[in-house]
C-alpha positions as CSV (number, residue, x, y, z in Angstrom):
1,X,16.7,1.3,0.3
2,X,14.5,-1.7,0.3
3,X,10.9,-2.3,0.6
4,X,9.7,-3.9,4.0
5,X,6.2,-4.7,5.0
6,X,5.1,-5.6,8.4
7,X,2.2,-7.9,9.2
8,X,-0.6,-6.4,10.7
9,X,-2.8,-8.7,13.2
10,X,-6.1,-8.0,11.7
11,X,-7.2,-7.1,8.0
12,X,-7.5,-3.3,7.5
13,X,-11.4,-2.3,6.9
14,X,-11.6,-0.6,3.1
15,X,-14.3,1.2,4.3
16,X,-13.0,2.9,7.6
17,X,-14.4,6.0,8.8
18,X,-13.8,7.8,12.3
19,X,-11.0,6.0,14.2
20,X,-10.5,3.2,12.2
21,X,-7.7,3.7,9.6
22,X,-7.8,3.7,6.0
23,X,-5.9,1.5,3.5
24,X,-4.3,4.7,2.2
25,X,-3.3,5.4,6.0
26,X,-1.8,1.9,6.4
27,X,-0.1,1.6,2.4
28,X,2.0,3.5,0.0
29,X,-0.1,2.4,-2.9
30,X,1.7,4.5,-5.2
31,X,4.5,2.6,-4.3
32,X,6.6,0.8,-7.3
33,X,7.2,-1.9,-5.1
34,X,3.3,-2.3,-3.6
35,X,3.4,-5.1,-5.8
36,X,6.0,-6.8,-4.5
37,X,5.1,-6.2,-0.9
38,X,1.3,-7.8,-1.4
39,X,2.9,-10.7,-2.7
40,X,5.3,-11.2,0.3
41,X,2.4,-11.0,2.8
42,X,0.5,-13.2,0.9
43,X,3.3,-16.0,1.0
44,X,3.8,-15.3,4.7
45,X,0.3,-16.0,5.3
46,X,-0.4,-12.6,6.7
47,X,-4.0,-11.1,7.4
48,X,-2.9,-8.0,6.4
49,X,0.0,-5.5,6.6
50,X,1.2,-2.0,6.4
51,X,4.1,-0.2,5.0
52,X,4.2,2.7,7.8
53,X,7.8,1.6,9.2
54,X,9.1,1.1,5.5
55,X,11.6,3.8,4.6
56,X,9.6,4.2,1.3
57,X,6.6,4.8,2.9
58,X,6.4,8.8,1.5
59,X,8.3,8.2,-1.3
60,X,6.0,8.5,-3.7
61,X,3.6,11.3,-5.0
62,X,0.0,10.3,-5.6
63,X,-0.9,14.0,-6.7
64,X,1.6,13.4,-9.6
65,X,-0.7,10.7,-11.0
66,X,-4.3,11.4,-13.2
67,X,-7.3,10.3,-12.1
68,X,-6.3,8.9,-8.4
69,X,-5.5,5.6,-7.3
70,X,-8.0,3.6,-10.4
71,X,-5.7,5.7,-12.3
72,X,-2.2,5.0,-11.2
73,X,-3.0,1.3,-11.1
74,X,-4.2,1.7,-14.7
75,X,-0.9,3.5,-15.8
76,X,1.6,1.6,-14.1
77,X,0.2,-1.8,-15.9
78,X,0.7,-0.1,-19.1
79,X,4.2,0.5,-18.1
């Protein structure tokens, strides 16, 4: 399987509470290959994108990771 982002028209608000979705909503980003996938929207020129129609989407565990998303992002620089 292989990662594959799609662009979403309008950037996703960090901060989104009632209707609006969440980053975590839109993004694995527990995902080994999150990096990859920010990288390919940014040379696209996207606004934004999500990684709900990528067949990795629930691949990952996040409850498998200490201390949350801060972290994961911590251990997987390590790595």
């Amino acid at each position: 399987m292989k990662p594959f982002p799609t662009e979403l028209s309008s950037p996703i608000n960090p901060e989104a509470h009632g209707n609006s979705p969440s980053v975590e909503a839109h993004r694995n980003l527990y995902c080994h290959h999150y990096d990859g996938c920010l990288d390919e929207a940014v040379k696209r020129g996207w606004n934004s994108f999500t990684c709900m129609a990528c067949p990795l989407y629930g691949v990952n565990n996040p409850e498998k990771y200490e201390g949350g998303i801060e972290g994961f992002a911590t251990q997987r620089r390590v790595v």
